[in-house]
N, C-alpha and C positions, 0 to 999 in steps of 0.2 A: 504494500500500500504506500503513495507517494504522501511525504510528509508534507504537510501544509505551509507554503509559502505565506500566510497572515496569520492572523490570532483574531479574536472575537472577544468582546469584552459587553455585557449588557448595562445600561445605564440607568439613571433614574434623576431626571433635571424635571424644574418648575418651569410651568408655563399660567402665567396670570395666578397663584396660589393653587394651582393644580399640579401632582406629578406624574410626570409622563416616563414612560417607558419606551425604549430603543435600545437596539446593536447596534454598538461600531464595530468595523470591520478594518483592520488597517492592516497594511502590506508590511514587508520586513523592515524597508528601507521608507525614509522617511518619504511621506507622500505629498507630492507639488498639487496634484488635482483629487477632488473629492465630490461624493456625488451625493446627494439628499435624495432619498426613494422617501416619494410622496406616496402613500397608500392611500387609495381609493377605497368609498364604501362598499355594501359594510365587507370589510377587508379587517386583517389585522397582521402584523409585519414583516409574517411569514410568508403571507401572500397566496394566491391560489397556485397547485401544486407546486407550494415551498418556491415561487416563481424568487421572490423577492432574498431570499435566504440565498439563494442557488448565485442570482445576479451579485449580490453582495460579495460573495466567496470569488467568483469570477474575475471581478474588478481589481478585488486583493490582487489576486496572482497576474495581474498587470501592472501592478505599483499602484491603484486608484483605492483611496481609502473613502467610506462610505458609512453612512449611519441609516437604518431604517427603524420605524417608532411610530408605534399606536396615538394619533393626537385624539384629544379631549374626548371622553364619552363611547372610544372605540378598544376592543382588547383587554388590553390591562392598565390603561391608562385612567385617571379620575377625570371627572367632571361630567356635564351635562352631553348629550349624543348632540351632534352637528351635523350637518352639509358641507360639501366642500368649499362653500363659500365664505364663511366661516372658521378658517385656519391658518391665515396670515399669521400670527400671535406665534401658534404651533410652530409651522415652519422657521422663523424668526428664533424660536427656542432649539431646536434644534439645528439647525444653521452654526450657532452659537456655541454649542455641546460638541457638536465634531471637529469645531474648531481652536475648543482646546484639547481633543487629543489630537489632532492634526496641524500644530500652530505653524507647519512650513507650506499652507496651501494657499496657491497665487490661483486657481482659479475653480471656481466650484459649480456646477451643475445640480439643475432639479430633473430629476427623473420622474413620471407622472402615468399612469395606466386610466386611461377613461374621466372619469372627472376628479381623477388627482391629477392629469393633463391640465382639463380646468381649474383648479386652484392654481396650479405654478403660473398660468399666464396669468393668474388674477394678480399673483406676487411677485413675479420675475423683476419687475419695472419699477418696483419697488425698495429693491435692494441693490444697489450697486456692485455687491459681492457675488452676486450671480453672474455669469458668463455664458455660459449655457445651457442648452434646453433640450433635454430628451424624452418628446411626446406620443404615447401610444394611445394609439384609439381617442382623440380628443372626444370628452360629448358635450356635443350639441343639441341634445335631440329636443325637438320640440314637434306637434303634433304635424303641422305641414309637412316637415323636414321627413318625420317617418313617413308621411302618407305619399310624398315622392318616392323614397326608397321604394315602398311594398310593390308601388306601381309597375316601376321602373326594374326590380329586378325580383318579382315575386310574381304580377301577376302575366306580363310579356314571356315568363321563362314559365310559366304556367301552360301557358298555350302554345309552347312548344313541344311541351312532351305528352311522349304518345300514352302514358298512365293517364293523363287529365283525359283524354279523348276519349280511351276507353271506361273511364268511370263513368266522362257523362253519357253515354252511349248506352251505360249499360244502367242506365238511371241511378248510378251512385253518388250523382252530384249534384246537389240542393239547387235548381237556378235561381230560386228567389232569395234566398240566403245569399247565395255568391254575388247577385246584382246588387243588394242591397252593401253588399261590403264593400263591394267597387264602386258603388256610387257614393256612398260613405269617401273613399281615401280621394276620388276627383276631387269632391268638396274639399276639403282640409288641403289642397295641393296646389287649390285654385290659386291664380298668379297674385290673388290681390288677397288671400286668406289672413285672417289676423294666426301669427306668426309663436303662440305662445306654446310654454313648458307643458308637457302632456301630465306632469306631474310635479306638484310644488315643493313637493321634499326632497326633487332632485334638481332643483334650479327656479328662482323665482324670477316672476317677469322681466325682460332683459338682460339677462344673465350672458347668452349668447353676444349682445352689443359688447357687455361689459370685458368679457374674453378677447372681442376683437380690440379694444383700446388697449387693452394688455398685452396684446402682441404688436400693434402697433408702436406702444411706448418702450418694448424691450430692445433695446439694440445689442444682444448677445448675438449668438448662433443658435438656431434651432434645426433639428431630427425630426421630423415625424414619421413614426413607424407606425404602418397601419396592417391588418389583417386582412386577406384575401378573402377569408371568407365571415362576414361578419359584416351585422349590418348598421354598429355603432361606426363601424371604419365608412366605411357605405354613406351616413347619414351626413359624415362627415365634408367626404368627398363632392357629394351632391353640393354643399353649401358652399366648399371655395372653388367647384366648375359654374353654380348659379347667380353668386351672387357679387358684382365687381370690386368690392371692396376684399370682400377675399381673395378674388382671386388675382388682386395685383401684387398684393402684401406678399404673393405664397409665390411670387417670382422670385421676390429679394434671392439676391446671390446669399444672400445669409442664411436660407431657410432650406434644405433638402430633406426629400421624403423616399423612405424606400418602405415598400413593400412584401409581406410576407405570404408568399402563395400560397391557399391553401386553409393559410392558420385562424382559428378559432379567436375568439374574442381574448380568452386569456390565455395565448397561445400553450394549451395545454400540455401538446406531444413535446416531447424530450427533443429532436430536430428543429420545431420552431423555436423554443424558448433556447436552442443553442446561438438561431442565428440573431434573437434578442439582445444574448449579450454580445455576440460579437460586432454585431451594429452601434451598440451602444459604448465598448470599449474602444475599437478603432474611433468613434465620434468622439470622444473624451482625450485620447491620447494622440490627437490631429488637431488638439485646441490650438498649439503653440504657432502651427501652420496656419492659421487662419487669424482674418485682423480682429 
C-alpha cells in the first residue's frame, strides 16, 4: 500500500458564535495554493460517494492543500439549517482556518458542486483572496429554465425513440396526461414567462441575477465542469446559450468549461469523479500560468 503523501487533521473554528467542523488536508511540502470545497445541500463534507474526501486527498498529492467543512445547520456543525445563500460568514471562517495551517498560500480557490457553485459566485467578488473558481453543475434552476430543458431534451428525445411509439400504439400512453404536461412546460418556457425559483428553499427570487453580478464582479479565473448527462448541467447551459448577458461573460478568456461525458449529477462512477479531480488539479496548478 502506497504511503500517503498529506496528513489530515479535523478542525473545529467559530463562525458568528457557532462551531463548525472541517478537514484540512495538507500536502508534505508547504503549500503555495489551496482550495475551499464548498459543500452543497443537504451535503455534509464527505460529500456524495466520499466525492469530497477523495478530491481533498487528490489535491494533497499534488502539493494543493485544502479544507472541507459542514457550514451552519448542516453535518456536525451548530447553528440554524441554511441555503446556500446564506454562507458568506461560513466560507469567510473557513477561508481563515486553512489559512492558518497553510500560512504560505498566494492563491486560493473555491470549489462548488451545484449550489455550493452558487454560493462561491455569490462570495468570490467579495474576497480578494480568492483567485479562483472551480464550478460544477452551477444551479440555476428556476421553473422556465426547467420547463426549457424537459422540452428540449426530454420530450424531442421522447419522440424519437421507438419504446415511446410502441407504448403509444399499444395504448400504454396517457394522451391526455402527456398533452397536459407538455402544454404545462410550453407555458412556463414561454419567451416572456415570469422567470422565478421553482422552489424557495433552494433560491429566493432573483437569486439567479444575483449569481450573474457575482460573476461579473469576480475577476479570478473560472472552471466550469459540467455533467453530460444531467439536467442541472443542462438547465445551466440553456441559460448562458439563451440569455446575452450570459452568454458574453462565459467568453471571457478567463472563464473555461469542460465537460464530463456521460457523468451523472454527482459524478458518481469512480472514472468520472477521476476526471473531476484531474480537471480541477491541472486548473489549480496552471494558476501561476495565467494573469
Amino acid at each position: 500500500m502506497q504511503t500517503p503523501t498529506w496528513r489530515e487533521q479535523a478542525v473545529v473554528f467559530d463562525c458568528e458564535g457557532c462551531r463548525l467542523i472541517g478537514i484540512v488536508t495538507l500536502p508534505e511540502s508547504a503549500a503555495e495554493a489551496g482550495v475551499i470545497i464548498v459543500v452543497g445541500g443537504p451535503q455534509y463534507r464527505a460529500g456524495s460517494h466520499r466525492q469530497f474526501t477523495l478530491l481533498a486527498r487528490h489535491l494533497a498529492d499534488q502539493g494543493i492543500a485544502s479544507i472541507r467543512f459542514d457550514y451552519r445547520g448542516m453535518g456536525d456543525s451548530e447553528g440554524d439549517m441554511r441555503n446556500f445563500e446564506a454562507v458568506d460568514a461560513d466560507i469567510r471562517a473557513a477561508l481563515e482556518t486553512l489559512k492558518q495551517h497553510a500560512p504560505k498560500l498566494r492563491r486560493i480557490a473555491l470549489w462548488g458542486l451545484c449550489d455550493a457553485a452558487s454560493a462561491a459566485l455569490y462570495y468570490a467578488h467579495t474576497d480578494a483572496r480568492i483567485t479562483d473558481l472551480v464550478l460544477l453543475n452551477p444551479w440555476v434552476h428556476t421553473q422556465a429554465g426547467a420547463a426549457r430543458v424537459q422540452l428540449k431534451h426530454y420530450y424531442l428525445s421522447r419522440l424519437m425513440q421507438r419504446s415511446f411509439w410502441g407504448k403509444l400504439l399499444s395504448g400504454k400512453v396517457r394522451l391526455s396526461e402527456s398533452a397536459q404536461s407538455l402544454a404545462s412546460a410550453t407555458r412556463l418556457a414561454a419567451p416572456h414567462a415570469v422567470d422565478v425559483p421553482a422552489d424557495p428553499r433552494h433560491g429566493g427570487p432573483g437569486y439567479v441575477a444575483r449569481m450573474f453580478e457575482g460573476l461579473k464582479q469576480f475577476r479570478g479565473n473560472i472552471l466550469f465542469l459540467l455533467s453530460g448527462n444531467d439536467f442541472t448541467a443542462k438547465e445551466f447551459i440553456e441559460l448562458t446559450q439563451r440569455d446575452k448577458h450570459w452568454k458574453k461573460i462565459c467568453r471571457s478568456s478567463k472563464i473555461k468549461r469542460e465537460t464530463v461525458k456521460e457523468a451523472n449529477h454527482t459524478f458518481s462512477a469512480r472514472t468520472w469523479r477521476a476526471q473531476v479531480e484531474a480537471h480541477t488539479a491541472q486548473w489549480i496548478s496552471d494558476c501561476d500560468t495565467r494573469p
